[in-house]
C-alpha positions, 0 to 999 in steps of 0.5 A: 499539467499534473497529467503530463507530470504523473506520465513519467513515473507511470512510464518507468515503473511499466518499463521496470518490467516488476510484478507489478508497476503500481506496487512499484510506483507503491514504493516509490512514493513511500520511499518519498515520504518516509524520506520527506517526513524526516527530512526539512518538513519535520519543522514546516508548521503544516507538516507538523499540524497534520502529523500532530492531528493523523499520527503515523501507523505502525508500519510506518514508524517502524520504516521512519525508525531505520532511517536514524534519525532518533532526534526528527522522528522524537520531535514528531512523536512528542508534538503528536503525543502531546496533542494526543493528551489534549484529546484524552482529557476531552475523553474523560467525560464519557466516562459516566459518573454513575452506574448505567441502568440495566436492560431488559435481559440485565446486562448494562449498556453505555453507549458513552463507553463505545464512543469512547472505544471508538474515539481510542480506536480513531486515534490510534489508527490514522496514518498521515504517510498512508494518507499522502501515498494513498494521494499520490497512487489515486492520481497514478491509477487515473493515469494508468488508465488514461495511457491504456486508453490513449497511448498505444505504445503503452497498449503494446508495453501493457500486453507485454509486462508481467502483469499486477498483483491481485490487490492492485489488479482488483483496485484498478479495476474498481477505477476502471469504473470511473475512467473507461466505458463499458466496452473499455472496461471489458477490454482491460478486465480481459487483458488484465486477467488474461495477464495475472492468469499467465504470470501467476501460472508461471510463477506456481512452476517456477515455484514448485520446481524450487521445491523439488530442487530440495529432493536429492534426486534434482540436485544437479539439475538446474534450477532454471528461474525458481530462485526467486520463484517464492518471493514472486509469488507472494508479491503477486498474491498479496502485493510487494512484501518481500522486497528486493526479489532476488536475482536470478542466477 
C-alpha cells in the first residue's frame, strides 16, 4: 500500500518537467513540514517530545519564521529551549574540577572538555524537519527506482525529462545499489549521465549567451531561453536553491 501511495508524487513531480523531479518531491515535503509543524502538531505531545529532544536547523527555523506564526513557533522554542537547560546543567560535570596533568610535550589534554564540545555540538545541529523529509524522500528514491525498473511508460517519461541535479544524481545512485542488479545499475547510471551530460550542456549555453546579451553589441538580438539560464544552472549544480526559476519570455 505505501507503494502505491508514494507512485503519485513521484509521477507529478516527473511530469512537472523540473530540473530535476526529486528537488521537487524535496519541496514538496518540506513545504509539508513547515506547514505540519506550525500547524495542529504544535500542541500533539509526540510532535512536541520529538521537537523537544531534535530541535530544528537554521534553515528551518528561518522558513518556520515567515509563516508568522510568532506564537506556535515560540512554543516550539520555549519547550525545546527549556529541555535544552536540562541537559546543559548534566554537562556541568565534565567540566573538571582541578587542572589536568600535562602530557609529555606539556600541553594539557582533557577529554571531558571534547565530550563536552561534542555533546554542545550534537545539540545544536539536529533537525527533526531534516529528519522527517529526509524520511519521506528515502522512500521516494526506492519508488523512483522501482518505476524505472518496472513501468515503461516512466522508462520513456524518464528518458525524455531534463534530468536531475548533480546531488540527487549521485544519491540516487547510491540507492541504485540497493534496489537494482548489476546490469540495471549500469543501464540507469548511463541514462542518468547521458541526461545531466545533455541538460547541463544546454544550460552552460543558454548561460553564456545571457552574458553576452549584456554586450551592446547583442542588444537586439533575442535572448531565446537564457532568461532563466543562471538559476537552471545553480539548481542543476548544487540542487534547488534559487527557487522559482524564472519564466521564460
Amino acid at each position: 500500500m505505501r507503494y502505491h501511495i508514494d507512485t503519485i508524487p513521484v509521477w507529478e513531480a516527473m511530469e512537472k518537467e523540473t530540473a530535476c523531479p526529486l528537488c521537487a518531491l524535496y519541496q514538496k515535503c518540506e513545504e509539508t513540514e513547515i506547514d505540519r509543524s506550525l500547524g495542529g502538531s504544535v500542541m500533539e505531545p509526540d510532535a512536541r517530545i520529538r521537537v523537544n529532544e531534535r530541535g530544528i536547523c537554521c534553515k528551518h527555523h528561518q522558513q518556520l519564521f515567515t509563516m508568522q506564526n510568532r506564537l506556535g513557533h515560540a512554543l516550539l522554542v520555549d519547550s525545546h529551549t527549556k529541555e535544552h537547560l536540562k541537559k546543559l546543567d548534566e554537562l556541568d560535570r565534565l567540566i573538571p574540577k582541578a587542572a589536568p596533568k600535562k602530557t609529555l610535550f606539556g600541553k594539557s589534554k582533557n577529554d571531558s572538555i571534547l565530550a563536552l564540545a561534542d555533546a554542545l555540538q550534537q545539540m545544536s545541529t539536529s533537525c527533526v524537519i531534516c529528519e522527517e523529509i529526509d524520511s519521506h524522500m528515502q522512500r521516494y528514491l526506492y519508488t523512483f527506482l522501482h518505476l524505472w525498473k518496472t513501468d515503461s511508460k516512466f522508462r520513456k517519461t524518464w528518458e525524455a525529462s531534463r534530468g536531475m541535479c548533480l546531488p540527487h544524481a549521485a544519491e540516487i545512485l547510491r540507492h541504485a545499489g540497493k534496489h537494482l542488479n548489476a546490469a540495471q545499475q549500469a543501464e540507469f547510471a548511463q541514462s542518468l549521465l547521458d541526461l545531466v551530460q545533455k541538460n547541463l550542456a544546454e544550460d552552460e549555453k543558454d548561460l553564456e549567451w545571457f552574458t553576452l546579451k549584456f554586450d551592446y553589441r547583442n542588444q537586439s538580438k533575442p535572448w531565446g531561453n537564457s532568461r532563466n539560464a543562471l538559476e537552471r544552472t545553480i539548481n542543476r549544480l548544487r540542487g534547488l536553491c534559487i527557487s522559482p526559476e524564472a519564466p521564460q519570455k
